[in-house]
N, C-alpha and C positions, 0 to 999 in steps of 0.2 A: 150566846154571843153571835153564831153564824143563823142567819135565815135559809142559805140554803148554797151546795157549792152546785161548781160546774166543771168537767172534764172534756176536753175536746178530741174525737174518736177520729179513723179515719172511715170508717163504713158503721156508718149507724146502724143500719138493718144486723149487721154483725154483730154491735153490740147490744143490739135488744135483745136479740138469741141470751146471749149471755146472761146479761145481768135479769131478764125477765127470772133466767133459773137458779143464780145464786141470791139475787135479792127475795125474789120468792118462799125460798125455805126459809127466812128471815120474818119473813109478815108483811113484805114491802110491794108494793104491786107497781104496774108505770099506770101513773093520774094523768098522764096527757102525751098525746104524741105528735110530731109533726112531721112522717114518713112521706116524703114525694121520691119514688126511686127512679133517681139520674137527675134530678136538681142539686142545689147547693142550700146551705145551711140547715138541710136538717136535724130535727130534734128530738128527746124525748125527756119523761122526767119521770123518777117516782119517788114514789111516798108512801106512806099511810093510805090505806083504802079510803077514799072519802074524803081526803086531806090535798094538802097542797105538795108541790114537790121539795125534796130536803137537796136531792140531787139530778142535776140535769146532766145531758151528753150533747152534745154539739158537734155535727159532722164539721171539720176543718180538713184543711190543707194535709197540714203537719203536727201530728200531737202533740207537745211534750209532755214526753212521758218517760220513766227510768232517772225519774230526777233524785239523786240521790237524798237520803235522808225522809222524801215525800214519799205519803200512802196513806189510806183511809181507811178509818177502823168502825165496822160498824156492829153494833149492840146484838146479841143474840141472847133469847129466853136462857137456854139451856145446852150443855154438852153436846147433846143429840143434833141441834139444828148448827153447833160449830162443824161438827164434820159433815153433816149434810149440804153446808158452804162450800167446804173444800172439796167433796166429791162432784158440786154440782159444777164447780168453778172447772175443774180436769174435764170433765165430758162436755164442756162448751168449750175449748179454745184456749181456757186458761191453762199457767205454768203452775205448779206447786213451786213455794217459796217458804213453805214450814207445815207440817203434817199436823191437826190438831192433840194436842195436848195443854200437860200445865208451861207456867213460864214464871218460873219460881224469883226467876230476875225482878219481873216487871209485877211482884205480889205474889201472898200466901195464896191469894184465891181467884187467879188469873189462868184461865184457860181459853187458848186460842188456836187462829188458823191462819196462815197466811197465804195467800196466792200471786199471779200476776196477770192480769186480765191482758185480751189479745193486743191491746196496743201498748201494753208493756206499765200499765199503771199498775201501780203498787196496792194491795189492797187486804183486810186484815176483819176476821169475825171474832170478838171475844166476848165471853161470860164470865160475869164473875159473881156468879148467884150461888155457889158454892167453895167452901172453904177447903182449900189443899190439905191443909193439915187436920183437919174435921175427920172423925171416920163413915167413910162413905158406902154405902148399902150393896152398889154395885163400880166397878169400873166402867167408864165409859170409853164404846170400841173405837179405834179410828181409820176411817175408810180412806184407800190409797190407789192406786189406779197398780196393778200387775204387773211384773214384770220377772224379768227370767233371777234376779235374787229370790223370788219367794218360791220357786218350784218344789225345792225340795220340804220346805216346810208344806205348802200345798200338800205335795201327793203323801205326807206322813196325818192331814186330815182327811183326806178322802179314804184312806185305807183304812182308817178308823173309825170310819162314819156307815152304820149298813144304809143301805140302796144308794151307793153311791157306784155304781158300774164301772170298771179302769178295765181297759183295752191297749193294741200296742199305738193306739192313738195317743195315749198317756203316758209312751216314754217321753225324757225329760224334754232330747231334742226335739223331738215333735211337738211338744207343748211350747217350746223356746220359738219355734218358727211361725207356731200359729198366732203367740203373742203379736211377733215381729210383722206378720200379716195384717193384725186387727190391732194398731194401739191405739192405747188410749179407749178399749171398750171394754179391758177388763179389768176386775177390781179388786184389794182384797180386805179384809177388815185387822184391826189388832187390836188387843187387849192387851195392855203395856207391851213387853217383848213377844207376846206369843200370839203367831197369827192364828185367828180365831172364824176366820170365813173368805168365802173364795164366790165369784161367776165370773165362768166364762162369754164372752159374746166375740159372736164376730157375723159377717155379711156376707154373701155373695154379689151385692149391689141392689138386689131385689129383697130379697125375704135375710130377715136376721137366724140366728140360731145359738141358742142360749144352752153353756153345759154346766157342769158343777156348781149349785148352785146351791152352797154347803156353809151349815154353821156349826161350831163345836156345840156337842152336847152342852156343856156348861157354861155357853154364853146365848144360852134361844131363852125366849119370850122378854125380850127387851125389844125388839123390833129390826134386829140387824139386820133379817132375810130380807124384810121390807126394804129396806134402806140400801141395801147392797144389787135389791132389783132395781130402787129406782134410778141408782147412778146407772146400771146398763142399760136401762129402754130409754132416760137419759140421753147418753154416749149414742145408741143406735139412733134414736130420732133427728142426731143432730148431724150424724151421715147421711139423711134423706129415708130411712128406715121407718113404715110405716109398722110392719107387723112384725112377729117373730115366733119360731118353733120351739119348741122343748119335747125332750122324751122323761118318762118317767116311769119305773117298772110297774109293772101292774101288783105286785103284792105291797106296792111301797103306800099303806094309804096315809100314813103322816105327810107324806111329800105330797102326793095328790091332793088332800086336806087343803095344803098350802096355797096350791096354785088355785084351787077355787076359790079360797077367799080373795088371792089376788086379781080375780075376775078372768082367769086363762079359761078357754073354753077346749074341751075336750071334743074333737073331729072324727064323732063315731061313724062319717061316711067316707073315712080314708082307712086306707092301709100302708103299713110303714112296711117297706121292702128294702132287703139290703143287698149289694153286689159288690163284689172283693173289685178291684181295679186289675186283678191278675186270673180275672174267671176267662177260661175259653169263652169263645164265640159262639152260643147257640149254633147246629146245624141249619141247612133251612134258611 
């Protein structure tokens, strides 16, 4: 029926951030741009790689946008790339407007996400390539941006997880303040009620720094560690964050394992030195 809609944004450049990374884990790339920054009417559109555009954005005045009843739902492969919408949509700008799961309302085999991108458009990922009431191999986790409700579930997976290092950096209030510090950089995963993985990130405005970065034994080699990294380098690159650090014990070689498939490169010509905030002052 429709050749293709259009949304009218108040900063395009803003919204190419955006939807370049929730349309992206989708399959959808932008097929044409028309970025002049400090003109008027610019554009973008995408689609299908290769294809024409299904959706454009149009810099206006005034968007409307929050219109009740409107939003736009677009087609997702599979479970995994539904919450990979809704993690990507949190670390660009957008609002969470429904956590992915099923939607037993809207069908047996209706699983979605819902968000609100930054100018307040309504917007919605669903799959329905799998049947709710089918029995199904694994649950699929869903990723949520952190906050001081998950703490205590947090630090009861970390304690339970070896090489995972707790400090009195890891009392709750500390964790509660450093959320309060960095939001919207940290994430955590869930498998139905039970939270099933955590990272933290946060910035000094220069270099990121990534901690916990933890999956429950009984929910690894589905990709979640993958997936719970990319919302944080995500989230940090959309702060202006080019690079970022982690520590990792050194007997810990399943976690080391990890990072070098994820391409992190180990900095054999540094040394990590630590000093208390409460050390005397060298003599001297």
């Amino acid at each position: 029926m429709f050749h293709h809609l259009s949304l009218g944004v108040a900063d395009v450049e803003r919204s190419a951030r955006f939807y370049d990374a929730v349309l992206g884990v989708l399959g959808h790339t932008r097929v044409w741009s028309d970025i002049r920054p400090g003109e008027t009417e610019q554009a973008i559109g995408y689609g299908p790689a290769g294809g024409g555009d299904l959706l454009a954005l149009k810099q206006v005045a005034r968007p409307a946008a929050d219109i009740p009843g409107q939003h736009i739902a677009f087609g997702a492969a599979t479970h995994e790339r539904v919450a990979a919408f809704h993690a990507a949509a949190l670390a660009h700008g957008g609002r969470d407007n429904g956590a992915p799961g099923w939607r037993p309302d809207y069908g047996d085999d209706y699983y979605a996400a819902f968000v609100v991108d930054p100018d307040g458009h309504r917007l919605e990922a669903v799959c329905k390539a799998i049947d709710r009431l089918a029995p199904q191999p694994a649950h699929v986790a869903a990723i949520t941006t952190f906050d001081a409700r998950h703490l205590d579930a947090a630090l009861a997976l970390w304690r339970d997880t070896p090489g995972v290092g707790l400090s009195d950096a890891d009392r709750p209030e500390a964790l509660a303040a450093f959320v309060r510090r960095n939001p919207g950089l940290s994430f955590v995963a869930f498998d139905g009620p039970a939270l099933v993985g955590t990272i933290l990130c946060g910035h000094d405005g220069r270099r990121g720094l990534i901690h916990h970065l933890t999956v429950a034994a009984t929910a690894r080699r589905r990709g979640l560690g993958r997936a719970l990294l990319h919302a944080g380098l995500q989230a940090l690159a959309t702060e202006g964050i080019g690079k970022c650090h982690l520590l990792v014990f050194a007997d810990n070689a399943e976690g080391q394992a990890f990072w070098r498939r994820m391409q992190a490169v180990e900095r054999q010509e540094l040394k990590l030195l630590s000093i208390a905030t409460t050390a005397p002052a060298a003599p001297g």
